[in-house]
C-alpha positions in Angstrom: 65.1 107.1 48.2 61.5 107.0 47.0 60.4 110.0 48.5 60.9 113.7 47.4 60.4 116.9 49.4 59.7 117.8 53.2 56.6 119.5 53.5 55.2 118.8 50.1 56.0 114.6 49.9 55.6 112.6 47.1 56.5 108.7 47.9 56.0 106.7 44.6 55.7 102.8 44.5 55.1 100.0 41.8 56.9 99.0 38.8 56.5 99.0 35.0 54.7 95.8 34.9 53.3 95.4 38.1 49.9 95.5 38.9 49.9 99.1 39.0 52.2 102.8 40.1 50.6 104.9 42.4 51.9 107.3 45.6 51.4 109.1 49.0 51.2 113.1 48.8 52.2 114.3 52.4 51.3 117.5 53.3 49.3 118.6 50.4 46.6 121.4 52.6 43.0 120.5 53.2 40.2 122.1 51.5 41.8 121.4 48.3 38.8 120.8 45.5 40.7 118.5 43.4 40.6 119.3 39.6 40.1 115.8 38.3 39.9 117.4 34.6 43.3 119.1 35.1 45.0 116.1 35.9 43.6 113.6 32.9 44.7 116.9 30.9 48.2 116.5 32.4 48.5 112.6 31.8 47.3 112.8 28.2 50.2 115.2 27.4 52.5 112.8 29.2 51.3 109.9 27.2 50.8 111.5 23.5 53.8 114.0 24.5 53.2 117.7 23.7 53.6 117.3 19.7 51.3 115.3 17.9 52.8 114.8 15.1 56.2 112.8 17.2 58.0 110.0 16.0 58.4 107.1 17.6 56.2 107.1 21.0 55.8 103.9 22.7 52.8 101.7 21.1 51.7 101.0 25.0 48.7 102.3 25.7 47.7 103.2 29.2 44.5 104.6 30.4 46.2 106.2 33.2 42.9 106.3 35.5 43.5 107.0 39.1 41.8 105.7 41.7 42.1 107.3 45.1 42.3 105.3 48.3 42.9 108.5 51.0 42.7 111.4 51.6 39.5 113.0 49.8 36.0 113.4 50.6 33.7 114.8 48.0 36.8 115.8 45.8 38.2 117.9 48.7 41.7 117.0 50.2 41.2 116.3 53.9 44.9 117.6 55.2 45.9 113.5 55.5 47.6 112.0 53.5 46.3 111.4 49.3 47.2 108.1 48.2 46.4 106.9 44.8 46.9 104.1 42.5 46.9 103.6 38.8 46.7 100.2 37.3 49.0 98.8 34.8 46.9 97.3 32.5 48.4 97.3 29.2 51.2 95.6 30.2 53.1 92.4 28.6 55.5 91.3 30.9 56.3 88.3 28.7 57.8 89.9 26.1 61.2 90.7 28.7 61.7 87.1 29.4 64.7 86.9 27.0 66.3 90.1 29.3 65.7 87.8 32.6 69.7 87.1 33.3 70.8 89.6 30.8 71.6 93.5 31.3 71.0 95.4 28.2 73.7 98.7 27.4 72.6 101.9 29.2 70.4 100.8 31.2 69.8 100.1 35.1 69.8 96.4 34.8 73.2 96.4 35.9 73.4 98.7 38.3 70.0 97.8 40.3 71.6 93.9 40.1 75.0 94.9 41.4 72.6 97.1 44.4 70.2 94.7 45.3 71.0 91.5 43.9 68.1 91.4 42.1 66.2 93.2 39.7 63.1 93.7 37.7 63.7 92.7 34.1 60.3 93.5 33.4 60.5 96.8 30.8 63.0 98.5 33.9 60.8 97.8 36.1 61.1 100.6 38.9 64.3 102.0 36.7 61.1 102.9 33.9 59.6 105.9 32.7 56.4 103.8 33.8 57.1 105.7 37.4 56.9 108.8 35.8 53.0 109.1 35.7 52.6 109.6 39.5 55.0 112.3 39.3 52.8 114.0 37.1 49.3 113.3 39.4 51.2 115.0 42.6 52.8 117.5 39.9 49.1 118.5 38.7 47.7 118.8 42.4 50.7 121.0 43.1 50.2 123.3 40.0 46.9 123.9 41.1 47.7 125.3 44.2 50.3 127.4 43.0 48.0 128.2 40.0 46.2 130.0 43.2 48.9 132.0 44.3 49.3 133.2 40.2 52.4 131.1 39.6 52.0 129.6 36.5 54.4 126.6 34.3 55.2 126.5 30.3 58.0 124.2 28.6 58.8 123.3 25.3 61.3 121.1 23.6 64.0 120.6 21.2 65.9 117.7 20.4 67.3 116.6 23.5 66.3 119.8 25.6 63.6 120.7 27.5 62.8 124.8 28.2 60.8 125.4 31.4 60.0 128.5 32.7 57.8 129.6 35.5 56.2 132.7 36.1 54.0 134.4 39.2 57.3 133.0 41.8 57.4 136.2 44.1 61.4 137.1 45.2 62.2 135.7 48.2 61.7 131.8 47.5 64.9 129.8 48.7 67.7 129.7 50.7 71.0 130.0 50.7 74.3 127.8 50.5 72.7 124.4 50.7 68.8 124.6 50.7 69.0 126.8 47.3 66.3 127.0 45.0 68.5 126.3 41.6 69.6 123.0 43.9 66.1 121.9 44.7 65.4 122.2 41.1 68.1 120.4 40.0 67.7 118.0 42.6 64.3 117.0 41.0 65.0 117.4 37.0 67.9 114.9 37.6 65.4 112.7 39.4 63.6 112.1 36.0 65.1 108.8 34.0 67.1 109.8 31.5 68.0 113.5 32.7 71.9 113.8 31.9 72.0 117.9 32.3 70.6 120.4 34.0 71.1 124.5 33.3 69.7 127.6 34.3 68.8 131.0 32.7 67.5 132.1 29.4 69.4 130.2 27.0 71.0 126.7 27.8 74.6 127.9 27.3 73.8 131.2 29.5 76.9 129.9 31.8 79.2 130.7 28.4 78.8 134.5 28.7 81.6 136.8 29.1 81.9 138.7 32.4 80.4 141.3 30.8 77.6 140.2 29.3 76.7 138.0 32.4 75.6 140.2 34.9 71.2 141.1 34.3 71.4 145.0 34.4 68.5 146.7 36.3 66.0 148.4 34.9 64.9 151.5 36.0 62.3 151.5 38.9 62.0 147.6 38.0 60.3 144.9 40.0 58.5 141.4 39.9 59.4 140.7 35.9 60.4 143.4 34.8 63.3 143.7 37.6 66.4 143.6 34.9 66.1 144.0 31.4 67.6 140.3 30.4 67.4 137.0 32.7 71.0 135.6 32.4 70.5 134.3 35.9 67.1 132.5 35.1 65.1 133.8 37.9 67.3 133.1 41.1 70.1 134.6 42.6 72.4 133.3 45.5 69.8 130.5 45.6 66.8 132.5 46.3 64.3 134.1 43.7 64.5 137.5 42.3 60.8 137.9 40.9 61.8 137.4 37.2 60.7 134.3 35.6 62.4 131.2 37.0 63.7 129.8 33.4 65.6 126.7 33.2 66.5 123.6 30.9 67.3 120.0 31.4 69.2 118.0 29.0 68.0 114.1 28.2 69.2 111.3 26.3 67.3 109.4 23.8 66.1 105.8 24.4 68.8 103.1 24.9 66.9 100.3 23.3 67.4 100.4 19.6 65.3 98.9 17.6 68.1 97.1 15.5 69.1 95.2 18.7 71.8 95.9 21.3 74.5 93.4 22.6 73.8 92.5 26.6 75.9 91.2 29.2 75.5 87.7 31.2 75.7 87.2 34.5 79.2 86.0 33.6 80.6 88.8 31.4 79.4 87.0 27.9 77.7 89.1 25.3 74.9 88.2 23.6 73.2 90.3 20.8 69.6 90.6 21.9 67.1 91.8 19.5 64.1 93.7 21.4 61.0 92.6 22.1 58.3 94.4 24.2 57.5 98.1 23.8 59.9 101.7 23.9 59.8 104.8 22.9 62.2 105.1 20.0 62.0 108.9 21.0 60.3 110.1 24.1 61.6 113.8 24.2 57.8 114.9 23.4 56.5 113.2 26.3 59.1 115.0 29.2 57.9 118.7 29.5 54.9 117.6 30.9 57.2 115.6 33.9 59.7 118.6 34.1 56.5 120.9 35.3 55.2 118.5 37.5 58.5 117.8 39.1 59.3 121.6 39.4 55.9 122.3 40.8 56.6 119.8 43.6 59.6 121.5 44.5 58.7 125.3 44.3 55.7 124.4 46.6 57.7 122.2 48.8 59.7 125.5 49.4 57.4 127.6 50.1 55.6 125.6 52.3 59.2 125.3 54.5 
């Protein structure tokens, strides 16, 4: 349940305001050179978000540096396992102390109590967005192997939808009934906190076409991207890759925690109106596209790996 993918294997650990996040890669290939630069590039997109002019980003500031325990020598992956930790050190755990027994609206408080009995009341603590940043370490040492192979990742967003597509992914990628590609995709974008929806092809609503309009029609002599003249499907048919680009979008929901307070639930059933203290992201829709490529990455090189 902390672990994602087979032969490419990403465990995360830690919680928001722990002493730090960090994860195991399994089966990342040896003579790797890691691209340290890449990978600060990554995290600053995930902790400005991709617009720089967005509203309402969270006023913690992270330095997000990793430090690697395993798996490198002279910045080149030894075929063992990468581990990696980044330390929380902007955190103010204090500020939650009012949420201890309480379990704020649409959030995990209740459900993680009700599982375990016990939770983290610390800003979500594993339930946060905190966890998100080792997704994007293992996401960046993933794009850069497929950035190898050609296969490359852009996203953008719009309110409360991320577009990602992915071009370079040869036909042939996937497998069908269960082990489909669209599934391992969705799989990972609902993975991401606050994911709600997930959809492929080349416009969100692609599913709403007639039976007509549907169906890509082949071009003539096409292949690779150019294989049918529109992309309906997104990229994948039957569950396995056509050549065109794989597009797809995932849906999110805004923040929970408003800032004019909430009304939380007792251990009882009482309700108390809380007003919030620590730090969220009034708006974090800037700061996803970044986590939607690293998680897709993970899983298009987890299949082609099996």
């Amino acid at each position: 349940m902390n672990s994602f993918g087979n032969q490419f294997r990403l465990t995360t650990f830690g919680e928001s305001h722990g002493t730090a996040v960090g994860g195991v890669v399994d089966g990342c290939p040896a003579g790797i050179v890691i691209d340290h630069a890449f990978i600060a590039e990554e995290l600053l997109r995930r902790r400005v978000g991709d617009d720089s002019t967005a509203y309402g980003l969270t006023t913690r500031q992270e330095s997000d540096h990793v430090e690697w325990l395993s798996g490198l020598m002279n910045d080149i992956t030894l075929g063992t396992p990468l581990s990696f930790i980044i330390k929380n050190t902007d955190c103010h755990p204090e500020d939650y102390e009012s949420l201890r027994d309480l379990c704020r609206p649409g959030h995990a408080d209740y459900t993680y109590t009700a599982k375990y009995g016990i939770r983290d009341h610390r800003g979500g603590g594993r339930a946060s967005g905190r966890e998100t940043v080792v997704r994007v370490v293992a996401g960046a040492i993933a794009k850069q192997i497929l950035r190898d192979k050609g296969i490359t990742f852009c996203s953008s967003h719009h309110d409360h939808e991320v577009c990602c597509a992915i071009d370079g992914v040869p036909s042939g990628v996937g497998a069908p009934i269960f082990d489909r590609l669209n599934a391992r995709l969705a799989y990972a974008m609902l993975s991401i906190p606050s994911a709600m929806a997930f959809a492929m092809g080349d416009t969100p609503e692609a599913f709403r076409l007639s039976q007509k309009e549907y169906p890509d029609q082949w071009q003539p002599h096409g292949k690779g991207d150019t294989l049918t003249f529109t992309n309906h499907c997104g990229g994948i048919q039957g569950g396995i890759s056509n050549g065109m680009p794989i597009v797809f979008h995932v849906g999110f929901h805004l923040p929970p925690t408003h800032p004019e307070g909430m009304e939380c639930r007792d251990n009882d059933g009482g309700l108390h109106h809380i007003a919030p203290h620590g730090r969220h992201d009034n708006n974090h829709i800037p700061r996803l596209p970044v986590i939607v490529e690293a998680m897709a990455a993970i899983a298009l090189l987890d299949l082609l790996n099996s």
